[in-house]
mmCIF file as Biopython writes it, N, C-alpha, C and O atoms, coordinates in Angstrom:
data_model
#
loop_
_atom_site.group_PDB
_atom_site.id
_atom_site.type_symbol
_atom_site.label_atom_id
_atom_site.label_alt_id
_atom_site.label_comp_id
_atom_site.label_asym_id
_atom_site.label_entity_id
_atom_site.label_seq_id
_atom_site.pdbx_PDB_ins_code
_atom_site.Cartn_x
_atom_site.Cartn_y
_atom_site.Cartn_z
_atom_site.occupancy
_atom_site.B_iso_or_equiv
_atom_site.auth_seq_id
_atom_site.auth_asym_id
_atom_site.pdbx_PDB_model_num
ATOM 1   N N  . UNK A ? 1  ? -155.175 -87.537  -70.272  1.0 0.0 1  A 1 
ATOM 2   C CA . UNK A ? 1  ? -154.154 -86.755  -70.956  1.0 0.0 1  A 1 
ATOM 3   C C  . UNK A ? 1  ? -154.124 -87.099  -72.438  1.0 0.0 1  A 1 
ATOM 4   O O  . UNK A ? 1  ? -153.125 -87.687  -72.851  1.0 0.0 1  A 1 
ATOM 5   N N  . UNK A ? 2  ? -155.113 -86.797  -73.290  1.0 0.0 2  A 1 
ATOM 6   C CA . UNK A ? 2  ? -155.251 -86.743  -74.707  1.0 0.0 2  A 1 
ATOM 7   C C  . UNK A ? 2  ? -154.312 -86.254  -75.290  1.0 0.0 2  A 1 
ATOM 8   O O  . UNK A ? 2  ? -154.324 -85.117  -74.817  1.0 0.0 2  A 1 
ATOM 9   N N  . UNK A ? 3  ? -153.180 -86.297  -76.250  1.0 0.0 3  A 1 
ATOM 10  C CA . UNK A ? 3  ? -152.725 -85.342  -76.993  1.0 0.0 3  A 1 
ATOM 11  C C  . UNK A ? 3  ? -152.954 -85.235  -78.446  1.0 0.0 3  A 1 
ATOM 12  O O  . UNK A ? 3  ? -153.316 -86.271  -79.002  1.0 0.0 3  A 1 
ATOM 13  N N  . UNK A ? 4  ? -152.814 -84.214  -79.137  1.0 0.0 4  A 1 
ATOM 14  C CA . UNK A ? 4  ? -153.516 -83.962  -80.674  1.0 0.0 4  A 1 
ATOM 15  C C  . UNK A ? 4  ? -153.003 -84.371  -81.503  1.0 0.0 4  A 1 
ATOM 16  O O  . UNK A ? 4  ? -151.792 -84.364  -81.283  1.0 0.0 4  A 1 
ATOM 17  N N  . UNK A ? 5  ? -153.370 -84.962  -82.887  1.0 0.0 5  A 1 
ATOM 18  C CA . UNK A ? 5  ? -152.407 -85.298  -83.633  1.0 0.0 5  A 1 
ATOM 19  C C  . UNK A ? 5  ? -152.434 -84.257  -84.828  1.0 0.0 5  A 1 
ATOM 20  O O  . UNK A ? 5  ? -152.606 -84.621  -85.991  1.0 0.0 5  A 1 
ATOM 21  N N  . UNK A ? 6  ? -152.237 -82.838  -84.429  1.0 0.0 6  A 1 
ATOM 22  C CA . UNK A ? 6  ? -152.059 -81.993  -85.289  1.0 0.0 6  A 1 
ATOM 23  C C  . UNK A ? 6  ? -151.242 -81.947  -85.787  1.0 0.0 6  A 1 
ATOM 24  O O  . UNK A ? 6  ? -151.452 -81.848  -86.996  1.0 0.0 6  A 1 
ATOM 25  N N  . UNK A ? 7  ? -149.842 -81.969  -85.407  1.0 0.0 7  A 1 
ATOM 26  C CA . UNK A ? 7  ? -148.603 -82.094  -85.653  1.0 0.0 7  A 1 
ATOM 27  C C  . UNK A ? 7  ? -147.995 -83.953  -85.751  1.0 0.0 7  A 1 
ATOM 28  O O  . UNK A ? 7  ? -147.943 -84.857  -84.916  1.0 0.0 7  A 1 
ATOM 29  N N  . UNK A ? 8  ? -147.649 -83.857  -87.105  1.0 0.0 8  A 1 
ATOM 30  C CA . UNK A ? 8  ? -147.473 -85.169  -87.618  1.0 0.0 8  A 1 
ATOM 31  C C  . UNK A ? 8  ? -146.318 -85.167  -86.918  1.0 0.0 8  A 1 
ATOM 32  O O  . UNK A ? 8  ? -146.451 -85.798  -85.870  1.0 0.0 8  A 1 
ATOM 33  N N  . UNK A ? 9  ? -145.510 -84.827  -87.033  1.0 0.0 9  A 1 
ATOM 34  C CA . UNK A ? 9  ? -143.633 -84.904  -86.711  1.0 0.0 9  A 1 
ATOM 35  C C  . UNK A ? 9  ? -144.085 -85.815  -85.313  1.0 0.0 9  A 1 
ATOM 36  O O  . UNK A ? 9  ? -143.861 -87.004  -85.086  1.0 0.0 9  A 1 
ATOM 37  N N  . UNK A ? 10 ? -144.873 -84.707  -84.392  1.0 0.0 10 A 1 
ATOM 38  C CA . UNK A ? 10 ? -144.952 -84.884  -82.714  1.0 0.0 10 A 1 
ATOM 39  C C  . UNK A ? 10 ? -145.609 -86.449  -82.659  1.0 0.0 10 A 1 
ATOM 40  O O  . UNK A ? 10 ? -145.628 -86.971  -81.544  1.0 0.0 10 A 1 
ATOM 41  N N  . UNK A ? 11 ? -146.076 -87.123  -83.653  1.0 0.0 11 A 1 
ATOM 42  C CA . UNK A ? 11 ? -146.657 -88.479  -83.556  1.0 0.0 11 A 1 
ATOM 43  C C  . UNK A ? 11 ? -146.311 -89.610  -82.909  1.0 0.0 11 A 1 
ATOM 44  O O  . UNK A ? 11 ? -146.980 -90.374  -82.214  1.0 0.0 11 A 1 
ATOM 45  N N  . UNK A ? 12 ? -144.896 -89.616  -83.310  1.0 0.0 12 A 1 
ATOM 46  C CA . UNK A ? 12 ? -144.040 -90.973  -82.937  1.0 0.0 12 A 1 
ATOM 47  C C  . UNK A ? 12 ? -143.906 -90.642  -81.132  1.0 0.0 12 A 1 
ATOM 48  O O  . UNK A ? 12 ? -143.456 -91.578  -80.470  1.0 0.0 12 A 1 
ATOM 49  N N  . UNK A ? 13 ? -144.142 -89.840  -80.664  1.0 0.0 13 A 1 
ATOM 50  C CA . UNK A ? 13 ? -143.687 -89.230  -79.545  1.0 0.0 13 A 1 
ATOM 51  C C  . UNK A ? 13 ? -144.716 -89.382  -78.857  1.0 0.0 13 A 1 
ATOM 52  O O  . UNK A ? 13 ? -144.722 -89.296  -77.629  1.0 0.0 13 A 1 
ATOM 53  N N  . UNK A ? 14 ? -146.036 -89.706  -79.796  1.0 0.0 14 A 1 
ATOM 54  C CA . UNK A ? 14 ? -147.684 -90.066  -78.186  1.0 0.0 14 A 1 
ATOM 55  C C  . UNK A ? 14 ? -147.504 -91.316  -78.840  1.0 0.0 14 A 1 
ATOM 56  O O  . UNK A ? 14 ? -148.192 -91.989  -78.072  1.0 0.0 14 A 1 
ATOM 57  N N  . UNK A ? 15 ? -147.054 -92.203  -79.762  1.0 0.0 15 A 1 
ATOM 58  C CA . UNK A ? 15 ? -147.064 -93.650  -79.784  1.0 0.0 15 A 1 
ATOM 59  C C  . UNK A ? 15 ? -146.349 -94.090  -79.145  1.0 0.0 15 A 1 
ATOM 60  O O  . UNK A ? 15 ? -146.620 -95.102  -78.499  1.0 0.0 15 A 1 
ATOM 61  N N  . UNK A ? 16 ? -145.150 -93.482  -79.090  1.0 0.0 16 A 1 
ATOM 62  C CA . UNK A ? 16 ? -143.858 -94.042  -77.677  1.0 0.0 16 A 1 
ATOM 63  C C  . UNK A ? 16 ? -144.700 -93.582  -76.704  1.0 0.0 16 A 1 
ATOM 64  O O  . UNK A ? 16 ? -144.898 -94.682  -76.190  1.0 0.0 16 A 1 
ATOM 65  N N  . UNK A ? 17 ? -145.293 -92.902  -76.104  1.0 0.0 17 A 1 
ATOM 66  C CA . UNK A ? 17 ? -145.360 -93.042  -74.624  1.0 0.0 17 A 1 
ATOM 67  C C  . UNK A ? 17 ? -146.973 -93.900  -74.449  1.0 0.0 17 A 1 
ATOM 68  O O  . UNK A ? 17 ? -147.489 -94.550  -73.540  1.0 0.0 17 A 1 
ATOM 69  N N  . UNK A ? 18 ? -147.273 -93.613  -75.429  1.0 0.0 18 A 1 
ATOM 70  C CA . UNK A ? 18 ? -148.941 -94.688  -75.446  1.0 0.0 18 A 1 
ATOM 71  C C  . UNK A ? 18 ? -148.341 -96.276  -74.990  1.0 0.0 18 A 1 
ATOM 72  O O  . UNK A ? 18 ? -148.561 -96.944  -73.980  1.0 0.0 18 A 1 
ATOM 73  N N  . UNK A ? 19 ? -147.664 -96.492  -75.956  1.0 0.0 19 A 1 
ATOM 74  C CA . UNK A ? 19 ? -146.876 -97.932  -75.461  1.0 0.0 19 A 1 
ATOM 75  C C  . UNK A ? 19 ? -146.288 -98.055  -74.356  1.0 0.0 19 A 1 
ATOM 76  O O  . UNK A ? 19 ? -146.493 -99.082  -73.708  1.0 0.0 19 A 1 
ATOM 77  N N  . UNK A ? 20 ? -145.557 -97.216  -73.939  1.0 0.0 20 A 1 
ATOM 78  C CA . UNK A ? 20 ? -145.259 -97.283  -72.926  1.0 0.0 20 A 1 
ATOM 79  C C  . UNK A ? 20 ? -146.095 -97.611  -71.703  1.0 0.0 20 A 1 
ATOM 80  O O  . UNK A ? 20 ? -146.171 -98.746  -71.234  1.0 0.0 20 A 1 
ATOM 81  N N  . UNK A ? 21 ? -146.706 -96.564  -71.225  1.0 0.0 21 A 1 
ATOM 82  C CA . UNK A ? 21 ? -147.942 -96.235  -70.629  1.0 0.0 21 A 1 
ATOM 83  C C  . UNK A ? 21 ? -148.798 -97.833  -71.024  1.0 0.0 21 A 1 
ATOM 84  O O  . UNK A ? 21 ? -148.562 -98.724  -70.207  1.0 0.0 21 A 1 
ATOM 85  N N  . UNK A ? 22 ? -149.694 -98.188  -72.138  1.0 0.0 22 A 1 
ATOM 86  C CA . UNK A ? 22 ? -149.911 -99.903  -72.083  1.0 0.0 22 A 1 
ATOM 87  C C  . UNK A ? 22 ? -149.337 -100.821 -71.573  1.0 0.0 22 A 1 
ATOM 88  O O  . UNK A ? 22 ? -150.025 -101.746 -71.141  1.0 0.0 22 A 1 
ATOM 89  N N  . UNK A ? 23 ? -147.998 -100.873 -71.461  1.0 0.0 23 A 1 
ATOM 90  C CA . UNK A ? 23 ? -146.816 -102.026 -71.429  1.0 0.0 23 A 1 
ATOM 91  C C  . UNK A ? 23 ? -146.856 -101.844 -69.991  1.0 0.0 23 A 1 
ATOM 92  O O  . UNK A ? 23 ? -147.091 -102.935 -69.472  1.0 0.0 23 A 1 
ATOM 93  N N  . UNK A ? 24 ? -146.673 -100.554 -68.782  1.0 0.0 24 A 1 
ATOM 94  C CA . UNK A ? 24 ? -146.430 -100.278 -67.920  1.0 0.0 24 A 1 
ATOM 95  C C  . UNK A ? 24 ? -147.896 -100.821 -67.045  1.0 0.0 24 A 1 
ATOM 96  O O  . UNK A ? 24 ? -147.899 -101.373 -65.945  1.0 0.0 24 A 1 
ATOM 97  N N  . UNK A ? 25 ? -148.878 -100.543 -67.738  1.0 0.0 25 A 1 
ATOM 98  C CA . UNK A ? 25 ? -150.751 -101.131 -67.229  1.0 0.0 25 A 1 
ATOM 99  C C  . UNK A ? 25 ? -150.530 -102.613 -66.911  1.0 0.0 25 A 1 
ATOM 100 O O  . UNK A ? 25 ? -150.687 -103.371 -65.954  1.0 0.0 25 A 1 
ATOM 101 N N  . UNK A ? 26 ? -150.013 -102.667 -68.392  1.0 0.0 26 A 1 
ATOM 102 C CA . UNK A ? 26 ? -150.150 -104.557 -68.280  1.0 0.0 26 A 1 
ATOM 103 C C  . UNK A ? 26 ? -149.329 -105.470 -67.799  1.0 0.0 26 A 1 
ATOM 104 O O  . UNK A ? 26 ? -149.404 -106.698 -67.786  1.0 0.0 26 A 1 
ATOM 105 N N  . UNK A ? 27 ? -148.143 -104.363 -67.210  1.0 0.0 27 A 1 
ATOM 106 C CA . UNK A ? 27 ? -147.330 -105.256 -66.337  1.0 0.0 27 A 1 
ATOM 107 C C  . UNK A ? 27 ? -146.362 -106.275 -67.481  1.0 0.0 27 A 1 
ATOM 108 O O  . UNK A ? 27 ? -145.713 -107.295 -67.248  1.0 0.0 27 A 1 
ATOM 109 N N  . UNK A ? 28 ? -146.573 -105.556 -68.714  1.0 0.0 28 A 1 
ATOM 110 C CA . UNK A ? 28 ? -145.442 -106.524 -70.073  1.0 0.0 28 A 1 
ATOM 111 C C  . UNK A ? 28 ? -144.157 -106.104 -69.355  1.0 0.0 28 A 1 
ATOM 112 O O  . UNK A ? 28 ? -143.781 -105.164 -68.655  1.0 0.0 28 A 1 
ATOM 113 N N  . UNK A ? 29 ? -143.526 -107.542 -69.991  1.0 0.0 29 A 1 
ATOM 114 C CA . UNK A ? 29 ? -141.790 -107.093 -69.806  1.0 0.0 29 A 1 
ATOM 115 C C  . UNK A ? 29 ? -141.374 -106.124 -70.564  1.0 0.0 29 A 1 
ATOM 116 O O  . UNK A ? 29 ? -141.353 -106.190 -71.794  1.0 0.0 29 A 1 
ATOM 117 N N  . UNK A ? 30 ? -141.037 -105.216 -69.936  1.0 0.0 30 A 1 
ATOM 118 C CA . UNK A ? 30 ? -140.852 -103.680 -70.674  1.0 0.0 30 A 1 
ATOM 119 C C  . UNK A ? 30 ? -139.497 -104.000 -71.905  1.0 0.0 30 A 1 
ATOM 120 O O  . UNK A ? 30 ? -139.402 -103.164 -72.804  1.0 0.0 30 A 1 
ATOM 121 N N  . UNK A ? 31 ? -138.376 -105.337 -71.909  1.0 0.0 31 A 1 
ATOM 122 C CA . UNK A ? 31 ? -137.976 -105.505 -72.968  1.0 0.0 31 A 1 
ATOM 123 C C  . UNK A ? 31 ? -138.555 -105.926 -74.620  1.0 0.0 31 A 1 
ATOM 124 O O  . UNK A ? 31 ? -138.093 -106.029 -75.757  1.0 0.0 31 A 1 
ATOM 125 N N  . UNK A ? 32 ? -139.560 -106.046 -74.068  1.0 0.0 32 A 1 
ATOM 126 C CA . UNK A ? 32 ? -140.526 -106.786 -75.348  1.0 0.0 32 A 1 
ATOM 127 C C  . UNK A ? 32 ? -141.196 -105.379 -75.618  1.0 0.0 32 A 1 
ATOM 128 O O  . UNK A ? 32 ? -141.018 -104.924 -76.747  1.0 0.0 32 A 1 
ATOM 129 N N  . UNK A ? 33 ? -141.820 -104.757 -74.877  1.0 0.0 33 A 1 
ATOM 130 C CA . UNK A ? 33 ? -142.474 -103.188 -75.076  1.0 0.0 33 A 1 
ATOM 131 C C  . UNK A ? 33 ? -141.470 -102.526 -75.907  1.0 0.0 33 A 1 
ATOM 132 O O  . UNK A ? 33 ? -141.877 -102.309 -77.049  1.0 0.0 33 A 1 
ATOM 133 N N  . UNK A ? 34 ? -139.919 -102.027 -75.592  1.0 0.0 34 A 1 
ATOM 134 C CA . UNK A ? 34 ? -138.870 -101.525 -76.034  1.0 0.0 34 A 1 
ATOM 135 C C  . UNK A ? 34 ? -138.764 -101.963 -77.519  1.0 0.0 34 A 1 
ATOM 136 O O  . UNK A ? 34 ? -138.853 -101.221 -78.497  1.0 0.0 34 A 1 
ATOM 137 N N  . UNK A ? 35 ? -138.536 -103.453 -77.508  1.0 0.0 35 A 1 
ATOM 138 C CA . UNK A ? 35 ? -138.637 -103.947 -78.838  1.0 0.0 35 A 1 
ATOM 139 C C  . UNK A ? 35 ? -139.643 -103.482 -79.714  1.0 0.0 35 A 1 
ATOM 140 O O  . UNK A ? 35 ? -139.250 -102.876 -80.711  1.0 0.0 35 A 1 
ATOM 141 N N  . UNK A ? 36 ? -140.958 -103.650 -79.542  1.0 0.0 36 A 1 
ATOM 142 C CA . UNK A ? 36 ? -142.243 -103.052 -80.044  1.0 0.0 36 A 1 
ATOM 143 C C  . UNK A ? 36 ? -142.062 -101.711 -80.198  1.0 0.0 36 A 1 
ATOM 144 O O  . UNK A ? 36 ? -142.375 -101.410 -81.349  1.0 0.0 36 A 1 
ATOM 145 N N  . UNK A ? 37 ? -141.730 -100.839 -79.618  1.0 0.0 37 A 1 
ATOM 146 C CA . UNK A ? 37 ? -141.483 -99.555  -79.543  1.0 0.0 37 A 1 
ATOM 147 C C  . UNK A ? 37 ? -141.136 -98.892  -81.128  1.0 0.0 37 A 1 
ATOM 148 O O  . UNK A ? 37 ? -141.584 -98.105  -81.962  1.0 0.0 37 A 1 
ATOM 149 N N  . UNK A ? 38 ? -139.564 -100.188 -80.766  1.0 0.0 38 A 1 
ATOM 150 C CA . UNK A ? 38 ? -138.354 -99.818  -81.866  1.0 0.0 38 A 1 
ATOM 151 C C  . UNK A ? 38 ? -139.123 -99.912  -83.109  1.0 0.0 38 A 1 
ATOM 152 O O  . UNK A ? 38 ? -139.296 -99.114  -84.030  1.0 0.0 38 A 1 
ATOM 153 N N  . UNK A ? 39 ? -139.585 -101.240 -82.860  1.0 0.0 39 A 1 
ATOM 154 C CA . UNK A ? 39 ? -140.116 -101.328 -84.500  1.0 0.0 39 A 1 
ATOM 155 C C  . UNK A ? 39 ? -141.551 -100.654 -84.749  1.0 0.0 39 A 1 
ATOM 156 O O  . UNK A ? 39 ? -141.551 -100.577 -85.977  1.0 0.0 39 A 1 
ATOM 157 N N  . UNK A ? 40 ? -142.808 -100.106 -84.305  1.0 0.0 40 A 1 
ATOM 158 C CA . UNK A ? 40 ? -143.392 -99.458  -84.823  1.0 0.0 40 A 1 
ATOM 159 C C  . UNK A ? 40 ? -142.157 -97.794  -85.411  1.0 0.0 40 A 1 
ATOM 160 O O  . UNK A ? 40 ? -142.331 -97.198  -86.474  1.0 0.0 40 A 1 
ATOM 161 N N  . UNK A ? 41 ? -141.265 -97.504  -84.578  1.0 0.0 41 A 1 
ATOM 162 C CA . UNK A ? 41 ? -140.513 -95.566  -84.810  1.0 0.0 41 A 1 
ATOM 163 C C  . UNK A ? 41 ? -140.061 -96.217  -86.162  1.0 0.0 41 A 1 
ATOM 164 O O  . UNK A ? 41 ? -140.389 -95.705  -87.232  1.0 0.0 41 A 1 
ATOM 165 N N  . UNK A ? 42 ? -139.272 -97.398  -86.091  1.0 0.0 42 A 1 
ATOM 166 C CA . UNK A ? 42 ? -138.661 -97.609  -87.390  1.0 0.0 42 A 1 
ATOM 167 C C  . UNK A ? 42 ? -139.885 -97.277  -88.424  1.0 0.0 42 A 1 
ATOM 168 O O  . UNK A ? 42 ? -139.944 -96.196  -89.009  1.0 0.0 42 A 1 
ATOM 169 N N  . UNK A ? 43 ? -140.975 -98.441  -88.611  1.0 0.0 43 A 1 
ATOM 170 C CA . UNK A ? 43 ? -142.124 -97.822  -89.558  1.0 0.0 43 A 1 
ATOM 171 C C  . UNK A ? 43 ? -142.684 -96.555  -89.596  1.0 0.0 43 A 1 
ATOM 172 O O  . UNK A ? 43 ? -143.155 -96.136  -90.654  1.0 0.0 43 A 1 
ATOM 173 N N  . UNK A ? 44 ? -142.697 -95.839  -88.507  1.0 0.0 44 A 1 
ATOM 174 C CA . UNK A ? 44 ? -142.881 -94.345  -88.860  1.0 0.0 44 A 1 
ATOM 175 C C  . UNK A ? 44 ? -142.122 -93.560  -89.428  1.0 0.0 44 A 1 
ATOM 176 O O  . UNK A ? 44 ? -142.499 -92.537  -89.999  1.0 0.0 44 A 1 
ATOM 177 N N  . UNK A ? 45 ? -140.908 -93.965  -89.335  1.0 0.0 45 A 1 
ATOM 178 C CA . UNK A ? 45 ? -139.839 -92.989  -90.205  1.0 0.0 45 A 1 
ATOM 179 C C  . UNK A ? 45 ? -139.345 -93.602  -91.320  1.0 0.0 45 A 1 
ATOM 180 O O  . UNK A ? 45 ? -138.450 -93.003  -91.917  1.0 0.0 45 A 1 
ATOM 181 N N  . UNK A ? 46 ? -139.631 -94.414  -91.645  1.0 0.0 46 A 1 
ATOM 182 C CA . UNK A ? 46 ? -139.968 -95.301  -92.906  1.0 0.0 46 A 1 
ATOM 183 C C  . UNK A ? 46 ? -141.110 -94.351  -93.883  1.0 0.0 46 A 1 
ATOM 184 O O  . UNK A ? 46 ? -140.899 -93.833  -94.980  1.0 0.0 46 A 1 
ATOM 185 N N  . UNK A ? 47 ? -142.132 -94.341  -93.211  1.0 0.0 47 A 1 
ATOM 186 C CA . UNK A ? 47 ? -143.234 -94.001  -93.976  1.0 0.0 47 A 1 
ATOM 187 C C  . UNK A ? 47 ? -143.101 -92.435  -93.639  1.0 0.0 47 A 1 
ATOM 188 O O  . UNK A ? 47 ? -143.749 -91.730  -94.412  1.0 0.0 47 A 1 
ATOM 189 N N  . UNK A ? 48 ? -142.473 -91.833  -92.755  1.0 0.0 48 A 1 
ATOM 190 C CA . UNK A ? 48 ? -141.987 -90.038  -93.274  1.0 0.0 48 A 1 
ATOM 191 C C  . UNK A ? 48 ? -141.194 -90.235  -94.174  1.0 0.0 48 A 1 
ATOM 192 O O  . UNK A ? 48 ? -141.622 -89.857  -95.265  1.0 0.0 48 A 1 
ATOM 193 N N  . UNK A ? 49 ? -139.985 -90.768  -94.190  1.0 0.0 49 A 1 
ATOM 194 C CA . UNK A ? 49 ? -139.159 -90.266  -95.676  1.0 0.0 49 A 1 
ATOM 195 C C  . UNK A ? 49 ? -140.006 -90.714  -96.995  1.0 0.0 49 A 1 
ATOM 196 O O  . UNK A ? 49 ? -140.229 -89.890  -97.882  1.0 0.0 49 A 1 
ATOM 197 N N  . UNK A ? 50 ? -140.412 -91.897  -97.071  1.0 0.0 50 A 1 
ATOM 198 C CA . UNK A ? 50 ? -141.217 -92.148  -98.499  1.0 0.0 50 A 1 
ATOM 199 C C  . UNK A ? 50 ? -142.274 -90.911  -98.420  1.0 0.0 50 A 1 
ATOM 200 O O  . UNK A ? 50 ? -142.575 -90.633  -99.581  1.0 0.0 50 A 1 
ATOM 201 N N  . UNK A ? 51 ? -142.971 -90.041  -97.483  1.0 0.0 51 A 1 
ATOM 202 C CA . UNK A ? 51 ? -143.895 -89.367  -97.981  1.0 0.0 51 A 1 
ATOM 203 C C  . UNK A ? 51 ? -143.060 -87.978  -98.486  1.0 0.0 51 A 1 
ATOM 204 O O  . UNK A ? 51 ? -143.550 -87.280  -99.373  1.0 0.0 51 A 1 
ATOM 205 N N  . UNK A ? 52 ? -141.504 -87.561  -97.732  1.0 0.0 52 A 1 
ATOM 206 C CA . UNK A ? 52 ? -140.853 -86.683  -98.120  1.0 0.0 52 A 1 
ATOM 207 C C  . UNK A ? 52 ? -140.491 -87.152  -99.491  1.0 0.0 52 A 1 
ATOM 208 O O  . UNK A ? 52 ? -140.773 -86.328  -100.361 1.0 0.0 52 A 1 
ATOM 209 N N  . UNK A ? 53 ? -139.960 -88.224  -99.902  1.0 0.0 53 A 1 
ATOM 210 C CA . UNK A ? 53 ? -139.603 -88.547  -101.551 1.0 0.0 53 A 1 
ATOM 211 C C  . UNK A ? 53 ? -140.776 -87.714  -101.882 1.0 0.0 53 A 1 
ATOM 212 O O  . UNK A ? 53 ? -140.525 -86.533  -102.125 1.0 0.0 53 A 1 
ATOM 213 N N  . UNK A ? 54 ? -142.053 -88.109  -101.941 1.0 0.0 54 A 1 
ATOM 214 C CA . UNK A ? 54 ? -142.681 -88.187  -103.123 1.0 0.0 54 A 1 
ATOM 215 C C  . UNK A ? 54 ? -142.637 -86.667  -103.183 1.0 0.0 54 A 1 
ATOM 216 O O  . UNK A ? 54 ? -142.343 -86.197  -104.282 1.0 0.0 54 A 1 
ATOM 217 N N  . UNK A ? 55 ? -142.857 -85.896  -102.274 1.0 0.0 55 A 1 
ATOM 218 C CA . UNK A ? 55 ? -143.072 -84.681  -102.966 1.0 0.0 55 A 1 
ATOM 219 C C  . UNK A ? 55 ? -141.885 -83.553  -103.233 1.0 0.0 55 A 1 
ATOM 220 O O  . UNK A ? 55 ? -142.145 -82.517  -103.844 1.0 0.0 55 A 1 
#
């Protein structure tokens, strides 16, 4: 189940479930996955508004 990364917005949305989906393989404590989660969305929407500033 590939999905495209044509659509930037839709991004954060195959990295949440990519992690997920890893965390769920490897049998991680899904609180530490959650955590990880949080903080890669935080850096993605970090780095959408600075790319909305600039232009």
């Amino acid at each position: 189940m590939k999905k495209s990364f044509d659509d930037v917005h839709d991004l954060p949305n195959v990295i949440s479930s990519y992690i997920s989906e890893r965390c769920e393989n490897n049998g991680v404590k899904s609180r530490y996955c959650r955590t990880k989660k949080i903080n890669i969305m935080n850096k993605l929407s970090n780095l959408e508004f600075s790319k909305m500033k600039e232009h």
